[in-house]
TIGUZA-591112 format. One record per residue (C-alpha): chain; residue in one letter; residue number from 1; x, y, z. Coordinates in steps of 0.05 Angstrom, whole numbers, m for minus. Layout:
(atom 'A', 'A', NUM, (X, Y, Z)),
...
END
This chain:
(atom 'A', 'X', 1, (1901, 2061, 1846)),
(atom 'A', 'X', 2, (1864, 2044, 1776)),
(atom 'A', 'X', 3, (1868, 2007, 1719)),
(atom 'A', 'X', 4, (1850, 2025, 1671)),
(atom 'A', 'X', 5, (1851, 2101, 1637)),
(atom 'A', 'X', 6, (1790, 2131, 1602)),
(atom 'A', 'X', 7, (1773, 2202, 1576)),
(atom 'A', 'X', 8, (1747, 2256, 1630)),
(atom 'A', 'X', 9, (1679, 2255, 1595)),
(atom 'A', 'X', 10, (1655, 2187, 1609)),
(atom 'A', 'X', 11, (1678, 2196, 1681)),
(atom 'A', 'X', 12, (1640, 2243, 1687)),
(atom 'A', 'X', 13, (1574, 2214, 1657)),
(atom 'A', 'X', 14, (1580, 2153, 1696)),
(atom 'A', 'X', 15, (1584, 2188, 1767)),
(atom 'A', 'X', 16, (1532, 2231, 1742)),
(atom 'A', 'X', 17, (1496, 2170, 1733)),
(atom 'A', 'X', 18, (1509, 2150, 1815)),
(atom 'A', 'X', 19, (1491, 2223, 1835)),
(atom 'A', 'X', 20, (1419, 2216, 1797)),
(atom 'A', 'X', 21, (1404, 2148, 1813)),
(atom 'A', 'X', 22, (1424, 2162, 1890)),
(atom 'A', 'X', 23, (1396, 2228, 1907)),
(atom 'A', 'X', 24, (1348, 2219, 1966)),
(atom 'A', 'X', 25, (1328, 2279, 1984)),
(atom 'A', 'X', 26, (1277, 2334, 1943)),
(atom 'A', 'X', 27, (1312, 2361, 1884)),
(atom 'A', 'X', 28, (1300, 2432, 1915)),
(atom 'A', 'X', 29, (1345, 2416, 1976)),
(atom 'A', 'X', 30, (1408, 2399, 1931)),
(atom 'A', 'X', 31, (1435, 2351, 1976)),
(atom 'A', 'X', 32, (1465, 2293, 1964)),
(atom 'A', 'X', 33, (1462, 2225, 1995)),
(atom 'A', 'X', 34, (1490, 2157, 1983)),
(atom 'A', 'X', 35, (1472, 2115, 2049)),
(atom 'A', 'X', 36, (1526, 2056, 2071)),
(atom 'A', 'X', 37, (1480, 2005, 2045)),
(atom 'A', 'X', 38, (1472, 2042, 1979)),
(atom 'A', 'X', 39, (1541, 2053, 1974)),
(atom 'A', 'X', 40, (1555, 1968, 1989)),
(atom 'A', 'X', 41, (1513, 1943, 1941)),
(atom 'A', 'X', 42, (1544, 1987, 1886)),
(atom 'A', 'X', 43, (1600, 1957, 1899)),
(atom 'A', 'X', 44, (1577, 1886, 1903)),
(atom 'A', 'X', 45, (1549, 1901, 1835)),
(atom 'A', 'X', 46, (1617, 1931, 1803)),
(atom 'A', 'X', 47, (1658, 1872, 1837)),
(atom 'A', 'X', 48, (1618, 1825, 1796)),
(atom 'A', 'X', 49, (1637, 1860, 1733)),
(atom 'A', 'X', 50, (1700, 1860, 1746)),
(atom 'A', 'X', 51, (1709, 1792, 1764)),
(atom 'A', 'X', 52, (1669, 1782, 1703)),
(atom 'A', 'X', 53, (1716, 1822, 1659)),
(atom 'A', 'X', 54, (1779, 1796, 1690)),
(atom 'A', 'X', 55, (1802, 1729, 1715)),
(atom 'A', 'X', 56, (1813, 1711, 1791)),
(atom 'A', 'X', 57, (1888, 1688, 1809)),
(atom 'A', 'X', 58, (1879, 1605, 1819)),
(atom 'A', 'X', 59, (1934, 1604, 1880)),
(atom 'A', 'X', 60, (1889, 1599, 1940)),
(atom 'A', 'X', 61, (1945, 1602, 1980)),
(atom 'A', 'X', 62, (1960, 1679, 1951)),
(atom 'A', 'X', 63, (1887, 1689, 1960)),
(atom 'A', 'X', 64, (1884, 1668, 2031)),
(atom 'A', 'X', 65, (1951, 1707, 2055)),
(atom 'A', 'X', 66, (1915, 1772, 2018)),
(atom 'A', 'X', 67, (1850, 1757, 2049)),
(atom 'A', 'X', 68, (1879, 1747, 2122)),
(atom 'A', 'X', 69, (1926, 1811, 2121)),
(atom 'A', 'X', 70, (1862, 1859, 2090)),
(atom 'A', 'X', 71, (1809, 1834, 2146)),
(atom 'A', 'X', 72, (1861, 1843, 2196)),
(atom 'A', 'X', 73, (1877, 1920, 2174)),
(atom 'A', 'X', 74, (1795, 1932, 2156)),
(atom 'A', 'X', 75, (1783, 1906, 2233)),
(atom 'A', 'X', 76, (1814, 1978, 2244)),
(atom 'A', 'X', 77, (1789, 2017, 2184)),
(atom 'A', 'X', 78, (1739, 2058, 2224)),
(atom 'A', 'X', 79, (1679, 2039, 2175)),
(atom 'A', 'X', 80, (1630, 1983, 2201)),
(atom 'A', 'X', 81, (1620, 1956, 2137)),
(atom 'A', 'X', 82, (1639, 1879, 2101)),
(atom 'A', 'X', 83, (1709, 1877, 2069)),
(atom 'A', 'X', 84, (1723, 1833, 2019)),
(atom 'A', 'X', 85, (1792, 1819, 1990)),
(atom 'A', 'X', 86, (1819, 1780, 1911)),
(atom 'A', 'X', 87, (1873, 1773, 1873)),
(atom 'A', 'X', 88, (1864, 1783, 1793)),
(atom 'A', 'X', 89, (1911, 1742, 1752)),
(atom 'A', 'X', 90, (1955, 1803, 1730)),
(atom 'A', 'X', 91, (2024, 1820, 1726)),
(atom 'A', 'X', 92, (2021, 1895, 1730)),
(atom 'A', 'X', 93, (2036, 1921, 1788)),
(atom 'A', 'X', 94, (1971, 1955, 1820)),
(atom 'A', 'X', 95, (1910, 1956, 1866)),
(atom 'A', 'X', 96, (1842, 1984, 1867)),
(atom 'A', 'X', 97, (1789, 1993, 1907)),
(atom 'A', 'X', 98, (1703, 1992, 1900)),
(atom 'A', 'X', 99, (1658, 2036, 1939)),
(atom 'A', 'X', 100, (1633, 1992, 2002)),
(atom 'A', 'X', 101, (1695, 1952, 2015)),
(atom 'A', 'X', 102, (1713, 1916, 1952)),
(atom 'A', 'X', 103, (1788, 1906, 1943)),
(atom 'A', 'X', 104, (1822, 1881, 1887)),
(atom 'A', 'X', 105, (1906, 1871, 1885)),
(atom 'A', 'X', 106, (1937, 1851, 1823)),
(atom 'A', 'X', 107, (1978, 1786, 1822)),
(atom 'A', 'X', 108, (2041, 1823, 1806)),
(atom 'A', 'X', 109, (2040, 1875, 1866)),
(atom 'A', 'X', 110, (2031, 1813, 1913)),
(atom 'A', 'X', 111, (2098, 1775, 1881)),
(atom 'A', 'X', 112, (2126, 1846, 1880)),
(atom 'A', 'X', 113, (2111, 1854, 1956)),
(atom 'A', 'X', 114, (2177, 1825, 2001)),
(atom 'A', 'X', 115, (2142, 1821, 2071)),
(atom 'A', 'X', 116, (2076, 1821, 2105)),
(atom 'A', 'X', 117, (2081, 1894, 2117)),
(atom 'A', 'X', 118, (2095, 1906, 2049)),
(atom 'A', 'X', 119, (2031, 1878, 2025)),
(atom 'A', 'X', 120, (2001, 1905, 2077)),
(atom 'A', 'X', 121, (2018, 1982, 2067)),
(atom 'A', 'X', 122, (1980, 1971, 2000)),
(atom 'A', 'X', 123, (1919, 1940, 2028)),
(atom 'A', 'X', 124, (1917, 1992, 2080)),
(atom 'A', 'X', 125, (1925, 2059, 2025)),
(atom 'A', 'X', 126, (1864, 2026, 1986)),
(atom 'A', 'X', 127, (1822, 2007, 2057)),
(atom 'A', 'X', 128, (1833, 2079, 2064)),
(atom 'A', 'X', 129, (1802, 2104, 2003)),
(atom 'A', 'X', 130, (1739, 2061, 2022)),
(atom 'A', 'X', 131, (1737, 2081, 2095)),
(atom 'A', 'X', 132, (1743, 2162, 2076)),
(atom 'A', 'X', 133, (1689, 2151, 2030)),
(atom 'A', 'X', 134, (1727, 2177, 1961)),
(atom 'A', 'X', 135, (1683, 2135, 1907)),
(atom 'A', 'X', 136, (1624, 2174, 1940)),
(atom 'A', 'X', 137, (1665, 2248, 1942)),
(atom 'A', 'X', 138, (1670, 2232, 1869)),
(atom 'A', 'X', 139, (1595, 2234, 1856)),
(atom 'A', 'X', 140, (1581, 2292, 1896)),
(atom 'A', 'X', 141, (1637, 2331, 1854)),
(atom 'A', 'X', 142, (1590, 2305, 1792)),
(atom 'A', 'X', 143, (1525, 2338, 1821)),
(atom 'A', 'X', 144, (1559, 2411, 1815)),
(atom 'A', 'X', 145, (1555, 2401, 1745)),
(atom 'A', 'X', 146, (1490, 2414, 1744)),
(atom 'A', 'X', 147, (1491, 2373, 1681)),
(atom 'A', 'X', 148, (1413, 2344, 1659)),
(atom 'A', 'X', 149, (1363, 2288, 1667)),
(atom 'A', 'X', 150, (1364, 2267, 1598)),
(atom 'A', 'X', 151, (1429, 2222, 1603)),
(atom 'A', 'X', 152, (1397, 2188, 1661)),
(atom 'A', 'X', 153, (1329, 2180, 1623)),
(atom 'A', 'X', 154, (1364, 2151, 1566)),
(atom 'A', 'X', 155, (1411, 2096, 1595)),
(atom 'A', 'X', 156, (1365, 2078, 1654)),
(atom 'A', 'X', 157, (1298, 2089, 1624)),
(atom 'A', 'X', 158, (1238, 2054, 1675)),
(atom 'A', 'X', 159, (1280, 2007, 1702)),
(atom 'A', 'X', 160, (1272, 1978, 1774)),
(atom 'A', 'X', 161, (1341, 2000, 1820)),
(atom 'A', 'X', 162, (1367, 1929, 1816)),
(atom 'A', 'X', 163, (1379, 1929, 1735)),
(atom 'A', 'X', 164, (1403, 2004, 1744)),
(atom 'A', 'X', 165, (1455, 1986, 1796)),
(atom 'A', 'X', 166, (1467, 1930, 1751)),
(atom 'A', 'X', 167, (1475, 1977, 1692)),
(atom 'A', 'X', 168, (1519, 2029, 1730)),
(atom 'A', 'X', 169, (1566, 1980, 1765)),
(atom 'A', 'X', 170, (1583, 1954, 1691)),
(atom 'A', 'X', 171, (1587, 2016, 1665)),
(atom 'A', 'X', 172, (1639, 2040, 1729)),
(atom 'A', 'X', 173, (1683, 1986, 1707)),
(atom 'A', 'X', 174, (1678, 1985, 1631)),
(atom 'A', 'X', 175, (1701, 2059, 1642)),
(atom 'A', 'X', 176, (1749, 2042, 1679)),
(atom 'A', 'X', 177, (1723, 2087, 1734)),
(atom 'A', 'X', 178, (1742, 2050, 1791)),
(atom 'A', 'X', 179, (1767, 2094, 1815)),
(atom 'A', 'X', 180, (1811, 2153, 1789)),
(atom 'A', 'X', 181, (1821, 2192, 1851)),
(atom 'A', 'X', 182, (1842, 2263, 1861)),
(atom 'A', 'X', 183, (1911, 2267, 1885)),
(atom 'A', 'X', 184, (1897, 2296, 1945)),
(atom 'A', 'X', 185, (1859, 2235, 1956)),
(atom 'A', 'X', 186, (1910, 2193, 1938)),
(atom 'A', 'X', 187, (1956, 2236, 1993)),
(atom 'A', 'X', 188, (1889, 2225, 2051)),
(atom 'A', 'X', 189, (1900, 2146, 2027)),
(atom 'A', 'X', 190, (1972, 2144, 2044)),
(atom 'A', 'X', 191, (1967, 2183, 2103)),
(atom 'A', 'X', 192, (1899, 2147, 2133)),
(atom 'A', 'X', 193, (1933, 2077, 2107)),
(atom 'A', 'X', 194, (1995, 2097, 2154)),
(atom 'A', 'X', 195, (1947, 2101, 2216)),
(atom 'A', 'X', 196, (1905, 2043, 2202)),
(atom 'A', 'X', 197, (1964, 2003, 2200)),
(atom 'A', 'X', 198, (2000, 2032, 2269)),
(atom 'A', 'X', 199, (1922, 2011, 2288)),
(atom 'A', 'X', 200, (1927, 1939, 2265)),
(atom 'A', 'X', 201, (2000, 1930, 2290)),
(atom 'A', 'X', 202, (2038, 1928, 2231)),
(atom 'A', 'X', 203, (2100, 1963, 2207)),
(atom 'A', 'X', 204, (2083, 2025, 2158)),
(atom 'A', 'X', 205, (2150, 2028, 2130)),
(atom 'A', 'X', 206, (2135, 1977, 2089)),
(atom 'A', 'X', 207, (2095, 2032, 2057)),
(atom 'A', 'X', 208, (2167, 2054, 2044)),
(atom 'A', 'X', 209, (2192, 1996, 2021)),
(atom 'A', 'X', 210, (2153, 1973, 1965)),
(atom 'A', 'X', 211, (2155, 2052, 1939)),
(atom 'A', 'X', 212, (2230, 2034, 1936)),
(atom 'A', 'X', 213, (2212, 1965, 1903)),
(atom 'A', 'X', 214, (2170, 2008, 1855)),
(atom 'A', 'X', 215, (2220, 2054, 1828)),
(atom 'A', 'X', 216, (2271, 2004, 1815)),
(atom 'A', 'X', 217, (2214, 1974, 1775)),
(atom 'A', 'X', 218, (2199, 2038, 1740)),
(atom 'A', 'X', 219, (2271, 2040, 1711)),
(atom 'A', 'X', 220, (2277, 1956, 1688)),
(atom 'A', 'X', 221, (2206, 1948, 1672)),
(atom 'A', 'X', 222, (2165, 2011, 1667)),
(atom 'A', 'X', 223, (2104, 1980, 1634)),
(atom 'A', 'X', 224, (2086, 1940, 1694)),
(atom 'A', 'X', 225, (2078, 1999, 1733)),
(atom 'A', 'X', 226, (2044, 2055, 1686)),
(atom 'A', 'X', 227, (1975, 2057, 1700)),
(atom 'A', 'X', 228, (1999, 2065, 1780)),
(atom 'A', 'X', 229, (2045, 2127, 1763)),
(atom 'A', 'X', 230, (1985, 2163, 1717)),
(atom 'A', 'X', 231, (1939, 2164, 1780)),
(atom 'A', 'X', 232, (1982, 2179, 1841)),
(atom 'A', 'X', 233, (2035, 2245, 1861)),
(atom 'A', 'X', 234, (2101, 2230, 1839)),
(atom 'A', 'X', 235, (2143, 2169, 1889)),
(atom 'A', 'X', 236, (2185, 2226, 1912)),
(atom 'A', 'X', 237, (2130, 2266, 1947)),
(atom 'A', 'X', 238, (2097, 2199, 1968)),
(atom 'A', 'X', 239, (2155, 2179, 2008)),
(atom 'A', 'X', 240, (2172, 2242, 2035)),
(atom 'A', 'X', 241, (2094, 2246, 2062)),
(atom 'A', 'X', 242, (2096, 2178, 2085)),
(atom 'A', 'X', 243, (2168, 2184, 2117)),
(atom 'A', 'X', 244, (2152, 2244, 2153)),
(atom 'A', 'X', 245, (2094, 2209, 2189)),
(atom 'A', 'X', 246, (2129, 2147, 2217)),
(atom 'A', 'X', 247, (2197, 2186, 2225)),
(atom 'A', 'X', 248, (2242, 2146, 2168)),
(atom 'A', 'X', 249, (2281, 2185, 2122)),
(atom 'A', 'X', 250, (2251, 2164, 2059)),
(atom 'A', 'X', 251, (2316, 2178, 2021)),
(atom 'A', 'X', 252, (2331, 2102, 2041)),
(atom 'A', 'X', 253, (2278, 2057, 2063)),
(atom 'A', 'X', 254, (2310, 2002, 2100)),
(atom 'A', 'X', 255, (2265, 1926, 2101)),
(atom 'A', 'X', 256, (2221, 1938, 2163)),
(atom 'A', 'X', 257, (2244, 1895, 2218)),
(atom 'A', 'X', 258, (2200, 1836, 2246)),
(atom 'A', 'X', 259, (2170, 1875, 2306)),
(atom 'A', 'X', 260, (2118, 1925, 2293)),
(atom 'A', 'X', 261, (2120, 1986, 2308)),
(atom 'A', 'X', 262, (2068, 2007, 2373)),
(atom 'A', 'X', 263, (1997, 2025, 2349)),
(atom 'A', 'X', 264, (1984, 2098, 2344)),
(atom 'A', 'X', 265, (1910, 2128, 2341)),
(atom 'A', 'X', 266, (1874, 2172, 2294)),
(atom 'A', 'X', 267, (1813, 2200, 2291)),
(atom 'A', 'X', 268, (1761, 2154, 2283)),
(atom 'A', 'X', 269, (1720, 2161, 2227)),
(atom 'A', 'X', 270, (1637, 2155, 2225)),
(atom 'A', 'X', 271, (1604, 2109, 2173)),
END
Protein backbone atom coordinates (compact mmCIF):
# COMPACT_ATOMS: atom_id res chain seq x y z
CA UNK A 1 0.00 0.00 0.00
CA UNK A 2 1.39 3.77 -0.22
CA UNK A 3 0.78 7.02 0.77
CA UNK A 4 1.40 9.17 -0.77
CA UNK A 5 1.23 9.69 -4.91
CA UNK A 6 4.08 11.32 -6.84
CA UNK A 7 4.85 11.69 -10.62
CA UNK A 8 6.57 8.55 -12.46
CA UNK A 9 9.69 10.65 -12.95
CA UNK A 10 10.88 11.08 -9.48
CA UNK A 11 10.20 7.39 -8.90
CA UNK A 12 12.19 6.67 -11.11
CA UNK A 13 15.23 8.93 -10.13
CA UNK A 14 15.10 7.91 -6.67
CA UNK A 15 15.40 4.02 -7.33
CA UNK A 16 17.89 4.96 -9.76
CA UNK A 17 19.53 6.47 -6.98
CA UNK A 18 19.40 2.75 -4.90
CA UNK A 19 20.52 0.90 -8.11
CA UNK A 20 23.82 3.26 -8.31
CA UNK A 21 24.54 3.56 -4.85
CA UNK A 22 24.06 -0.45 -4.43
CA UNK A 23 25.70 -1.98 -7.40
CA UNK A 24 28.40 -4.34 -6.12
CA UNK A 25 29.59 -5.91 -8.78
CA UNK A 26 31.98 -4.43 -12.00
CA UNK A 27 29.91 -2.24 -14.11
CA UNK A 28 30.75 -4.58 -17.06
CA UNK A 29 28.91 -7.56 -15.42
CA UNK A 30 25.48 -5.58 -15.26
CA UNK A 31 24.36 -7.26 -12.27
CA UNK A 32 22.72 -6.05 -9.64
CA UNK A 33 22.95 -6.56 -5.96
CA UNK A 34 21.38 -5.22 -2.84
CA UNK A 35 22.62 -7.64 0.10
CA UNK A 36 20.02 -8.20 3.23
CA UNK A 37 22.07 -5.97 5.30
CA UNK A 38 22.10 -3.30 2.59
CA UNK A 39 18.66 -3.68 2.03
CA UNK A 40 17.93 -3.26 6.34
CA UNK A 41 19.66 -0.39 6.83
CA UNK A 42 17.83 1.44 3.96
CA UNK A 43 15.12 0.86 5.59
CA UNK A 44 16.17 1.85 9.06
CA UNK A 45 17.16 5.04 7.37
CA UNK A 46 13.63 5.67 5.49
CA UNK A 47 11.75 4.65 8.83
CA UNK A 48 13.41 7.48 10.48
CA UNK A 49 12.10 9.90 7.92
CA UNK A 50 9.07 8.86 8.15
CA UNK A 51 8.62 8.89 11.66
CA UNK A 52 10.22 12.20 11.24
CA UNK A 53 7.64 13.44 8.74
CA UNK A 54 4.68 11.93 10.43
CA UNK A 55 3.60 11.52 14.05
CA UNK A 56 3.54 8.11 15.97
CA UNK A 57 -0.13 7.03 17.33
CA UNK A 58 0.29 7.82 21.46
CA UNK A 59 -2.06 4.56 22.40
CA UNK A 60 0.52 2.06 23.49
CA UNK A 61 -2.00 -0.25 23.90
CA UNK A 62 -2.82 -0.02 19.79
CA UNK A 63 0.91 -0.12 19.44
CA UNK A 64 1.44 -3.18 21.45
CA UNK A 65 -1.67 -5.29 19.94
CA UNK A 66 -0.02 -4.21 16.26
CA UNK A 67 3.40 -5.05 17.43
CA UNK A 68 2.38 -8.58 18.93
CA UNK A 69 0.13 -9.73 15.88
CA UNK A 70 3.21 -8.51 13.07
CA UNK A 71 6.13 -10.53 15.04
CA UNK A 72 3.87 -13.33 15.37
CA UNK A 73 3.04 -13.46 11.35
CA UNK A 74 7.01 -12.29 10.48
CA UNK A 75 8.10 -15.48 12.82
CA UNK A 76 6.74 -17.22 9.52
CA UNK A 77 7.65 -14.76 6.82
CA UNK A 78 10.45 -16.91 5.40
CA UNK A 79 13.06 -13.92 5.57
CA UNK A 80 15.58 -14.06 8.63
CA UNK A 81 15.63 -10.57 9.01
CA UNK A 82 14.36 -7.89 12.20
CA UNK A 83 10.64 -6.77 11.88
CA UNK A 84 9.62 -3.86 13.29
CA UNK A 85 5.97 -2.77 13.56
CA UNK A 86 4.06 1.34 14.33
CA UNK A 87 1.14 2.91 14.18
CA UNK A 88 1.12 6.63 12.57
CA UNK A 89 -1.55 8.84 13.95
CA UNK A 90 -3.76 8.79 10.75
CA UNK A 91 -7.19 8.26 9.91
CA UNK A 92 -6.89 7.07 6.38
CA UNK A 93 -7.24 3.83 5.96
CA UNK A 94 -3.76 2.26 4.71
CA UNK A 95 -0.44 0.45 5.33
CA UNK A 96 2.94 0.45 3.94
CA UNK A 97 5.87 -1.20 4.06
CA UNK A 98 10.09 -0.35 3.98
CA UNK A 99 12.59 -2.53 2.38
CA UNK A 100 14.17 -4.74 5.40
CA UNK A 101 11.12 -5.19 7.49
CA UNK A 102 9.77 -1.79 8.33
CA UNK A 103 5.99 -1.73 8.76
CA UNK A 104 3.93 1.08 9.14
CA UNK A 105 -0.27 0.80 9.66
CA UNK A 106 -2.21 3.81 9.72
CA UNK A 107 -4.37 4.50 12.86
CA UNK A 108 -7.52 4.35 10.90
CA UNK A 109 -7.02 0.77 9.23
CA UNK A 110 -6.35 -0.57 12.86
CA UNK A 111 -9.94 1.07 14.29
CA UNK A 112 -11.26 -0.04 10.88
CA UNK A 113 -9.99 -3.67 11.56
CA UNK A 114 -13.05 -5.84 13.61
CA UNK A 115 -10.88 -8.89 14.77
CA UNK A 116 -7.37 -10.09 15.20
CA UNK A 117 -7.43 -11.74 11.89
CA UNK A 118 -8.56 -8.72 10.37
CA UNK A 119 -5.56 -6.78 11.31
CA UNK A 120 -3.70 -9.45 10.75
CA UNK A 121 -4.53 -10.19 6.95
CA UNK A 122 -3.06 -6.57 6.52
CA UNK A 123 0.09 -7.08 8.33
CA UNK A 124 0.59 -10.29 6.59
CA UNK A 125 -0.05 -8.64 2.63
CA UNK A 126 2.66 -5.95 3.61
CA UNK A 127 5.18 -8.77 5.52
CA UNK A 128 4.78 -10.20 2.18
CA UNK A 129 5.96 -7.42 0.10
CA UNK A 130 9.17 -7.32 2.37
CA UNK A 131 9.75 -11.08 2.49
CA UNK A 132 9.44 -11.35 -1.70
CA UNK A 133 11.82 -8.64 -1.84
CA UNK A 134 9.54 -6.00 -4.01
CA UNK A 135 11.29 -2.56 -2.77
CA UNK A 136 14.50 -4.26 -4.22
CA UNK A 137 12.60 -5.68 -7.72
CA UNK A 138 11.87 -2.03 -7.98
CA UNK A 139 15.51 -0.93 -8.30
CA UNK A 140 16.51 -3.55 -10.51
CA UNK A 141 13.56 -2.48 -12.94
CA UNK A 142 15.43 1.13 -12.59
CA UNK A 143 18.91 -0.27 -13.81
CA UNK A 144 17.30 -1.25 -17.40
CA UNK A 145 17.01 2.27 -17.88
CA UNK A 146 20.24 2.55 -18.55
CA UNK A 147 19.74 6.10 -17.45
CA UNK A 148 23.41 8.07 -16.42
CA UNK A 149 25.86 8.78 -13.65
CA UNK A 150 25.39 12.39 -13.62
CA UNK A 151 22.10 12.34 -11.37
CA UNK A 152 24.00 10.26 -8.89
CA UNK A 153 27.13 12.60 -9.10
CA UNK A 154 25.00 15.53 -8.51
CA UNK A 155 22.76 14.57 -5.44
CA UNK A 156 25.39 12.33 -3.72
CA UNK A 157 28.57 14.04 -4.71
CA UNK A 158 31.78 12.52 -2.34
CA UNK A 159 29.84 11.59 0.30
CA UNK A 160 30.61 8.62 2.73
CA UNK A 161 27.52 5.71 2.30
CA UNK A 162 26.11 6.71 5.66
CA UNK A 163 25.00 10.50 4.54
CA UNK A 164 23.98 8.84 1.09
CA UNK A 165 21.68 6.28 2.69
CA UNK A 166 20.75 9.12 4.75
CA UNK A 167 20.06 11.24 1.67
CA UNK A 168 18.19 8.41 -0.27
CA UNK A 169 16.00 7.14 2.59
CA UNK A 170 14.62 10.93 2.79
CA UNK A 171 14.35 11.26 -0.52
CA UNK A 172 12.22 7.54 -0.75
CA UNK A 173 9.83 9.05 1.52
CA UNK A 174 9.61 12.71 0.52
CA UNK A 175 8.66 11.01 -2.86
CA UNK A 176 6.44 9.17 -1.50
CA UNK A 177 8.18 6.09 -2.93
CA UNK A 178 7.55 3.81 -0.32
CA UNK A 179 6.49 1.87 -2.08
CA UNK A 180 4.24 1.99 -5.28
CA UNK A 181 4.21 -1.56 -6.29
CA UNK A 182 3.34 -3.19 -9.53
CA UNK A 183 0.05 -4.79 -9.34
CA UNK A 184 1.15 -7.98 -9.92
CA UNK A 185 3.03 -7.43 -6.83
CA UNK A 186 0.32 -6.29 -5.04
CA UNK A 187 -1.52 -9.82 -6.33
CA UNK A 188 2.11 -11.97 -5.03
CA UNK A 189 1.31 -9.82 -1.57
CA UNK A 190 -2.13 -11.04 -1.17
CA UNK A 191 -1.46 -14.35 -2.24
CA UNK A 192 2.04 -14.86 -0.11
CA UNK A 193 0.12 -12.87 2.91
CA UNK A 194 -2.66 -15.74 2.63
CA UNK A 195 0.12 -18.47 3.27
CA UNK A 196 2.02 -16.70 5.84
CA UNK A 197 -0.97 -16.42 7.76
CA UNK A 198 -2.25 -20.35 7.36
CA UNK A 199 1.67 -20.45 8.63
CA UNK A 200 1.19 -18.38 11.75
CA UNK A 201 -2.30 -19.96 12.55
CA UNK A 202 -4.56 -17.34 11.83
CA UNK A 203 -7.70 -17.10 9.83
CA UNK A 204 -7.12 -15.51 6.18
CA UNK A 205 -10.61 -14.67 5.66
CA UNK A 206 -10.20 -11.90 7.53
CA UNK A 207 -8.34 -10.89 4.41
CA UNK A 208 -11.96 -11.05 3.20
CA UNK A 209 -13.42 -9.29 5.69
CA UNK A 210 -11.88 -6.08 5.97
CA UNK A 211 -12.00 -5.96 1.82
CA UNK A 212 -15.77 -6.06 2.66
CA UNK A 213 -15.18 -3.38 5.53
CA UNK A 214 -13.33 -1.44 2.75
CA UNK A 215 -15.93 -1.10 0.19
CA UNK A 216 -18.62 -0.14 2.45
CA UNK A 217 -16.07 2.58 3.29
CA UNK A 218 -15.47 3.41 -0.30
CA UNK A 219 -19.23 4.34 -0.76
CA UNK A 220 -19.76 6.56 2.93
CA UNK A 221 -16.37 7.86 3.08
CA UNK A 222 -14.30 7.50 -0.02
CA UNK A 223 -11.49 9.91 0.97
CA UNK A 224 -10.27 7.72 3.75
CA UNK A 225 -9.55 5.11 1.43
CA UNK A 226 -8.12 6.75 -1.94
CA UNK A 227 -4.57 6.49 -1.86
CA UNK A 228 -5.27 2.42 -1.09
CA UNK A 229 -7.58 2.08 -4.31
CA UNK A 230 -4.84 4.13 -6.70
CA UNK A 231 -2.14 1.45 -5.86
CA UNK A 232 -3.89 -1.96 -5.72
CA UNK A 233 -6.26 -4.15 -8.56
CA UNK A 234 -9.72 -3.34 -8.16
CA UNK A 235 -11.58 -5.12 -4.50
CA UNK A 236 -13.40 -7.30 -6.89
CA UNK A 237 -10.40 -9.16 -8.31
CA UNK A 238 -8.73 -8.99 -4.83
CA UNK A 239 -11.39 -11.01 -3.28
CA UNK A 240 -11.99 -13.28 -5.92
CA UNK A 241 -7.93 -14.13 -5.79
CA UNK A 242 -8.00 -14.29 -2.20
CA UNK A 243 -11.36 -16.35 -1.98
CA UNK A 244 -10.24 -18.79 -4.36
CA UNK A 245 -7.18 -19.66 -2.23
CA UNK A 246 -8.82 -20.32 1.16
CA UNK A 247 -12.09 -21.71 -0.54
CA UNK A 248 -14.73 -18.70 0.59
CA UNK A 249 -16.92 -17.34 -1.90
CA UNK A 250 -15.86 -13.86 -1.84
CA UNK A 251 -19.30 -12.66 -3.01
CA UNK A 252 -20.03 -12.64 0.94
CA UNK A 253 -17.32 -12.71 3.39
CA UNK A 254 -18.76 -13.90 6.54
CA UNK A 255 -16.61 -12.61 10.18
CA UNK A 256 -14.04 -15.42 10.45
CA UNK A 257 -14.91 -17.58 13.33
CA UNK A 258 -12.63 -17.78 16.54
CA UNK A 259 -10.67 -21.03 15.47
CA UNK A 260 -8.11 -20.75 12.88
CA UNK A 261 -8.02 -22.35 10.16
CA UNK A 262 -5.04 -25.41 10.05
CA UNK A 263 -1.65 -24.03 8.85
CA UNK A 264 -0.90 -24.73 5.26
CA UNK A 265 2.78 -24.55 3.73
CA UNK A 266 4.33 -22.70 0.95
CA UNK A 267 7.39 -22.54 -0.45
CA UNK A 268 9.82 -21.19 1.61
CA UNK A 269 11.54 -18.36 0.46
CA UNK A 270 15.62 -17.65 0.71
CA UNK A 271 16.89 -14.31 2.14
Amino acid sequence: MTMIRQGSRRFLVTWLLLFFLFQAAPARTQVFALSPKQEVELGRRAAMEVERRYPLARNPAMQRRVQGLGQRLARHSGRRIPYHFRVLDLREVNAFALPGGYVYVNRGAVELARSDSELGGVLAHEIAHVARRHGVKQAEKAQKLGLGLGVLDMVLGGRGVGASLANLGARMVGDGVYLKYSRDAEREADREGVFIMRRAGMDPRGMLTFLHRMAQLQRSNPGRVSTFFSSHPSLQERERNIGSLIGVRASAPRTPAHHPLPPRRSPELKT
